[in-house]
KEKE-3310 file (N, C-alpha, C; in steps of 0.2 Angstrom, whole numbers, plus 5000, padded with zeros to 4 digits):
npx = (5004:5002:5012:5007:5016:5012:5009:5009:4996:4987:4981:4967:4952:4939:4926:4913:4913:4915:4924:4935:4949:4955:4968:4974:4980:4992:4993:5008:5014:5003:4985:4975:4968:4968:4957:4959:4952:4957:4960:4961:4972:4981:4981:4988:5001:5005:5007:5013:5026:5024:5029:5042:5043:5049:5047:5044:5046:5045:5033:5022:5023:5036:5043:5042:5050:5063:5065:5065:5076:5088:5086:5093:5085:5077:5064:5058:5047:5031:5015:4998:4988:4977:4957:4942:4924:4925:4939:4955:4969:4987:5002:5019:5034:5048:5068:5081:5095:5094:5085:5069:5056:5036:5023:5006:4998:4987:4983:4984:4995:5005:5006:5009:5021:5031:5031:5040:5051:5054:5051:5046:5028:5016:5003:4990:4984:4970:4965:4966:4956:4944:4943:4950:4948:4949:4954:4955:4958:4964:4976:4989:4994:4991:5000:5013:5013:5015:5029:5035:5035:5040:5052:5056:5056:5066:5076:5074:5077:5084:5102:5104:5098:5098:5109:5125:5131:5121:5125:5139:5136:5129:5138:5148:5139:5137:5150:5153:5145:5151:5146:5151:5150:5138:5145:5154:5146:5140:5151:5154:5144:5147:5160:5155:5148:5157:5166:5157)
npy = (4994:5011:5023:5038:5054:5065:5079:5087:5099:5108:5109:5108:5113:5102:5104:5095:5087:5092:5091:5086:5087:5091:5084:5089:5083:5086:5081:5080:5093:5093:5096:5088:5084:5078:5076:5072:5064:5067:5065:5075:5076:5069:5077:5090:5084:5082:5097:5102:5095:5101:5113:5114:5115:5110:5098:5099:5086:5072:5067:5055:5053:5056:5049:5038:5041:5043:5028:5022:5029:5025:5011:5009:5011:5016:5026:5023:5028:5033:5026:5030:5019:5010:5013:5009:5010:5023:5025:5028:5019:5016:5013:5010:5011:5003:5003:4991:4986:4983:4977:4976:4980:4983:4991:4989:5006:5020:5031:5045:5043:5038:5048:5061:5053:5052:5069:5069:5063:5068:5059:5057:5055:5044:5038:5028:5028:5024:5027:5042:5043:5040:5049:5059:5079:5094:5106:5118:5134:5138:5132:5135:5143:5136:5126:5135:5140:5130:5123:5133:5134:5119:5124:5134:5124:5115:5126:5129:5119:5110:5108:5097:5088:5081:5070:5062:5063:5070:5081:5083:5086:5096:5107:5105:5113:5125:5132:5131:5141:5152:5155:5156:5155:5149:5138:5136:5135:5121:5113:5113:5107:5094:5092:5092:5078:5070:5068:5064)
npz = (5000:4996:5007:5013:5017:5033:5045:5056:5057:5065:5080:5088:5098:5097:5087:5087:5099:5113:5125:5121:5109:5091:5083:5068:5053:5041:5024:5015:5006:4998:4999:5009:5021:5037:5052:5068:5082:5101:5116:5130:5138:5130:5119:5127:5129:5115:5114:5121:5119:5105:5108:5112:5126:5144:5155:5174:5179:5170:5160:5154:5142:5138:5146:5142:5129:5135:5140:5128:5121:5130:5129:5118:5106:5090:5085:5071:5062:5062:5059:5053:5052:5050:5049:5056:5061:5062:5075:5073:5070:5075:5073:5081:5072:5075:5078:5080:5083:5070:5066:5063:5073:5076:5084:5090:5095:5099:5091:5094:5106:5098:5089:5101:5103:5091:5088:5100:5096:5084:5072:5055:5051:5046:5032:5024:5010:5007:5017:5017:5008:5015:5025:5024:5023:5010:5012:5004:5002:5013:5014:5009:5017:5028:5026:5026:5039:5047:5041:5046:5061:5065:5059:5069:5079:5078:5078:5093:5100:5114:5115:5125:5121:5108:5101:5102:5087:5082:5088:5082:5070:5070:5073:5066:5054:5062:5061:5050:5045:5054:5065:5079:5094:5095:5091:5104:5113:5109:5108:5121:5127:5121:5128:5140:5141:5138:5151:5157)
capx = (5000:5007:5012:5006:5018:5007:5013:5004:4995:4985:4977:4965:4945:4935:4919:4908:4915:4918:4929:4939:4953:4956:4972:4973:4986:4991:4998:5015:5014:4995:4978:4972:4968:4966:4958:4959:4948:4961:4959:4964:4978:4986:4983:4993:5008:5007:5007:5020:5032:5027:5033:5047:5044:5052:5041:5050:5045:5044:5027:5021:5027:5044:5047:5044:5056:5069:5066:5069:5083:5090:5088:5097:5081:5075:5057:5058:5043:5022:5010:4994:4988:4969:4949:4937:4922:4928:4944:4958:4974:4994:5008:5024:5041:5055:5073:5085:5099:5095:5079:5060:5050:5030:5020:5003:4996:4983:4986:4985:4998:5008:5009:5013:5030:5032:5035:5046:5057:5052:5051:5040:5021:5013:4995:4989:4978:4964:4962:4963:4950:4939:4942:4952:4945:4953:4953:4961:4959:4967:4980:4996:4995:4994:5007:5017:5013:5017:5036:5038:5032:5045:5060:5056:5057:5073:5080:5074:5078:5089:5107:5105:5091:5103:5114:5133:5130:5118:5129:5142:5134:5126:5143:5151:5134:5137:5155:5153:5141:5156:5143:5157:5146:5135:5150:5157:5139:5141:5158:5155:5139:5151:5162:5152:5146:5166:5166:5153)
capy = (5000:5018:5030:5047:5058:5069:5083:5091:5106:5112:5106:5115:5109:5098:5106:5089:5083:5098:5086:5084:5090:5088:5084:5091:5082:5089:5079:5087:5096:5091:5098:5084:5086:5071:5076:5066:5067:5064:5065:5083:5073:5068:5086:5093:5081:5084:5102:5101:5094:5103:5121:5112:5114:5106:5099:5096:5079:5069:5065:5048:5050:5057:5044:5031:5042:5042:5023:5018:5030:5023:5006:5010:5009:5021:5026:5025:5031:5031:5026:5029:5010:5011:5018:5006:5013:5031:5026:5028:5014:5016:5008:5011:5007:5003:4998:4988:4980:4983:4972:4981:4980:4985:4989:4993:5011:5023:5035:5049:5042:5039:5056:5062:5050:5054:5075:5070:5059:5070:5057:5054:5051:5042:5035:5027:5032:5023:5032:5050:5045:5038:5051:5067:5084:5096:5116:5124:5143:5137:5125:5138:5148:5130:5124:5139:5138:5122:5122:5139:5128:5115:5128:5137:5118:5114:5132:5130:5110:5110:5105:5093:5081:5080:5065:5065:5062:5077:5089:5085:5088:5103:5110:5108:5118:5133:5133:5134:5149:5155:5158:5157:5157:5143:5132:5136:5130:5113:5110:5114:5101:5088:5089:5090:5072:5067:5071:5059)
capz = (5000:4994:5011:5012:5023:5036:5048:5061:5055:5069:5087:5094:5103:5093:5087:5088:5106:5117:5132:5115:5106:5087:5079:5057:5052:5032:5017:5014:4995:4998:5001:5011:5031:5041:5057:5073:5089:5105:5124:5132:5142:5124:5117:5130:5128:5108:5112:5125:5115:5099:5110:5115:5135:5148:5162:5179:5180:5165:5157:5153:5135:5140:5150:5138:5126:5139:5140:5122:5120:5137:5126:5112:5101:5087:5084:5062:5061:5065:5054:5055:5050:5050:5052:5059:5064:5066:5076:5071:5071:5074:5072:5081:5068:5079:5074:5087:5080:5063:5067:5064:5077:5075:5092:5090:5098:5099:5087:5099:5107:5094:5087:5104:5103:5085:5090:5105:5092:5077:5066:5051:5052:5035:5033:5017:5003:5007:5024:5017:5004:5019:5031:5024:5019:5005:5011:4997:5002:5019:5012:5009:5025:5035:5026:5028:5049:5050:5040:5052:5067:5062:5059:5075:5085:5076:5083:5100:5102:5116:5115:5129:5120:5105:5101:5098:5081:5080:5090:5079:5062:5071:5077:5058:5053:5065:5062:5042:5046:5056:5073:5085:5099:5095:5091:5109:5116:5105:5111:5129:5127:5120:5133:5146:5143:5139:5157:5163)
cpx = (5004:5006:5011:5009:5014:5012:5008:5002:4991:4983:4972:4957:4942:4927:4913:4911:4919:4922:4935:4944:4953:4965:4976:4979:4988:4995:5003:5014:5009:4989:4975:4975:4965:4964:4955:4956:4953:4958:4962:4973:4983:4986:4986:5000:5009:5010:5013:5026:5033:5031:5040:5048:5048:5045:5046:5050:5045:5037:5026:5025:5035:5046:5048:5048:5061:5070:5066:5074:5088:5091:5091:5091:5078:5069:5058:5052:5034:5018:5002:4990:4980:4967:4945:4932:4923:4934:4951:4966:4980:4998:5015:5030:5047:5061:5078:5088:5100:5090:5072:5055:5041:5026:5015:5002:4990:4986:4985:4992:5004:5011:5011:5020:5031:5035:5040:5054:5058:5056:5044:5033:5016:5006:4994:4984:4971:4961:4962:4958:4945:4936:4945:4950:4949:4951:4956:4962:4965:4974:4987:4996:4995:5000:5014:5019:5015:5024:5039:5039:5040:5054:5060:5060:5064:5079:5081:5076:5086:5097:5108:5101:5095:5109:5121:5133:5127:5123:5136:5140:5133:5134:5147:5145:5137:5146:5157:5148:5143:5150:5148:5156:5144:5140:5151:5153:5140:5147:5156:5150:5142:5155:5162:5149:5151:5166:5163:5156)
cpy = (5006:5021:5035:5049:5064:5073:5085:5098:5112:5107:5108:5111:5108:5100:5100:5087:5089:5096:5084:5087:5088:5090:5086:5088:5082:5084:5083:5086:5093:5096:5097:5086:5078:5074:5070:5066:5065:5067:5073:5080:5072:5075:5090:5089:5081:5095:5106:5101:5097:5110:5120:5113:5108:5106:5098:5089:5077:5066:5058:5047:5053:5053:5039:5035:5041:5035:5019:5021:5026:5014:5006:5007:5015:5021:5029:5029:5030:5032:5026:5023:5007:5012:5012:5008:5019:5032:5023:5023:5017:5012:5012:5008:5009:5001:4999:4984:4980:4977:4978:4979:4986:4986:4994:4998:5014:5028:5042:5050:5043:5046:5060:5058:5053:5065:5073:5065:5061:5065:5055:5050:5051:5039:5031:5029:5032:5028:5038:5051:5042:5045:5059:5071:5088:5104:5119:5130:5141:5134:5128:5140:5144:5126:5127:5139:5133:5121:5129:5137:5124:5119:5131:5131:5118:5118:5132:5122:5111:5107:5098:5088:5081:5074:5067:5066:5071:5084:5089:5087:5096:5108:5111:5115:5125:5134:5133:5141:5153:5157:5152:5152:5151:5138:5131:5131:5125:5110:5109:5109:5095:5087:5088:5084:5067:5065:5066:5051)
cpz = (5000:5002:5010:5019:5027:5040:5049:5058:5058:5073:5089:5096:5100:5093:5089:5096:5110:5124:5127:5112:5098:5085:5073:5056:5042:5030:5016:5007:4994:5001:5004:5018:5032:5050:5060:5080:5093:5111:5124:5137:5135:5120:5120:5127:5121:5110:5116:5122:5108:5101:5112:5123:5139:5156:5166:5181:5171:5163:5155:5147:5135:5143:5147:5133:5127:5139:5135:5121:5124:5132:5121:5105:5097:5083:5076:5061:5064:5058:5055:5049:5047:5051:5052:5063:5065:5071:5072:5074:5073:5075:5073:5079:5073:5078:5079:5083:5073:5062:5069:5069:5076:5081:5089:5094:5097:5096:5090:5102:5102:5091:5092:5105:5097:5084:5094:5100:5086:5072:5061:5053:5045:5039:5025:5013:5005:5015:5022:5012:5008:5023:5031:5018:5015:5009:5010:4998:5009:5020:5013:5015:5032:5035:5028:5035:5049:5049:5047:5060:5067:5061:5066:5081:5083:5080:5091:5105:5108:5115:5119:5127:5114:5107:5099:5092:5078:5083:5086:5069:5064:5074:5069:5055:5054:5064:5054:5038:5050:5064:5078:5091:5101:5096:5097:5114:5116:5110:5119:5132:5126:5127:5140:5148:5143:5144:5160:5161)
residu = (UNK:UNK:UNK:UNK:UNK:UNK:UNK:UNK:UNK:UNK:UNK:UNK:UNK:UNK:UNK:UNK:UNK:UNK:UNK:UNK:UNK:UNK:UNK:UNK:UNK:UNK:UNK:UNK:UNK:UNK:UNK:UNK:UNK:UNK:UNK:UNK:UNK:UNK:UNK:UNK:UNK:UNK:UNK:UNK:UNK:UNK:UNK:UNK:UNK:UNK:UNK:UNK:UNK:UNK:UNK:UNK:UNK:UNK:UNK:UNK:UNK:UNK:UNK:UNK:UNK:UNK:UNK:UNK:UNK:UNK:UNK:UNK:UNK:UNK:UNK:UNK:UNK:UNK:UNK:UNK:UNK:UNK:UNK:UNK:UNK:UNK:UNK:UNK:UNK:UNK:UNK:UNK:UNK:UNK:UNK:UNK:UNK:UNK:UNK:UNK:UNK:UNK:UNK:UNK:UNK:UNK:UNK:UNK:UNK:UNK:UNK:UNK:UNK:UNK:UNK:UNK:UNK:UNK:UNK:UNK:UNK:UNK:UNK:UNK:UNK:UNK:UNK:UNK:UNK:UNK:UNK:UNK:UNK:UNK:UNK:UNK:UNK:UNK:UNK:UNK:UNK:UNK:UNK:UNK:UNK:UNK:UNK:UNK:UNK:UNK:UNK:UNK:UNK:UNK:UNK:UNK:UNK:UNK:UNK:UNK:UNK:UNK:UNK:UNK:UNK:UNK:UNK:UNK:UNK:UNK:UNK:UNK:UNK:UNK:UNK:UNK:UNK:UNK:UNK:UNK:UNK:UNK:UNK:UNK:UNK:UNK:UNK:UNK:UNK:UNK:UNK:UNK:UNK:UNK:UNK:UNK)
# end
């Protein structure tokens, strides 16, 4: 079955279910909206992690992120997998070892892991011609918010949720953009985990 790549394109209180939240989730270089009705507990923890906040305690789904990174496991991707009924499926793609693990979820769920791990969230054809609407007037200026959304997070991602891998790509970056400053940061973050 063909994947369609989706991205968050708004959150906000679900006109049909007022105890509700809804999720839009857009077709990238598409038209097509997918929303998804979720709990106010999972609306928070999406909305959470799209601001980048930090709670003082760890939240349910931060803690399960701490406890696959902490296993050396890496969340490839979320698919949303099926509509039955008006609920909606997910499937979280995991890779350990170079071995694919599949774990169903709550597609709720899911997409709050899927910001804290920003990776990729697909669906397939047949569910956005079940389930997803087209609003064309609307479609550039959500797209527009949502890549601005998206570059903002990347900007404000702190140093310290970043892998070596990523501080050092990102340390060549700011250091072929000549920002001095920022390099000093990276480095200083590098070898303060040298340290431990």
């Amino acid at each position: 079955m063909k994947k369609v790549e989706l991205e968050i394109v708004a959150l906000s209180h679900s006109l049909a279910q007022s105890q509700n939240y809804a999720v839009v989730l857009g077709e990238m270089g598409g038209s097509r909206r997918l929303p998804i009705v979720i709990g106010g507990f999972e609306a928070q923890a999406i909305a959470v992690a799209m601001e980048g906040m930090q709670a003082s305690r760890p939240m349910t789904h931060d803690l399960f992120r701490n406890t696959i990174e902490t296993l050396d496991v890496e969340l490839k991707e979320v698919i949303i997998s099926n509509l039955v009924d008006g609920i909606f499926y997910a499937n979280l793609i995991f890779v350990q070892n170079g071995k694919t693990i599949e774990i169903d979820s709550r597609s709720s769920d899911a997409l709050a892991l899927a910001v804290r791990f920003e990776c990729p969230v697909y669906t397939y054809e047949f569910i956005l011609e079940q389930a997803g609407i087209v609003l064309e007037e609307e479609t550039e200026r959500e797209m527009e918010e949502a890549k601005n959304r998206r570059q903002e997070q990347q900007k404000t991602r702190s140093l310290e949720d970043l892998s070596m891998e990523e501080l050092e790509r990102k340390l060549d970056e700011v250091l072929q953009a000549e920002n001095y400053e920022q390099a000093a940061k990276i480095r200083d973050e590098m070898n303060r985990r040298g340290a431990n």
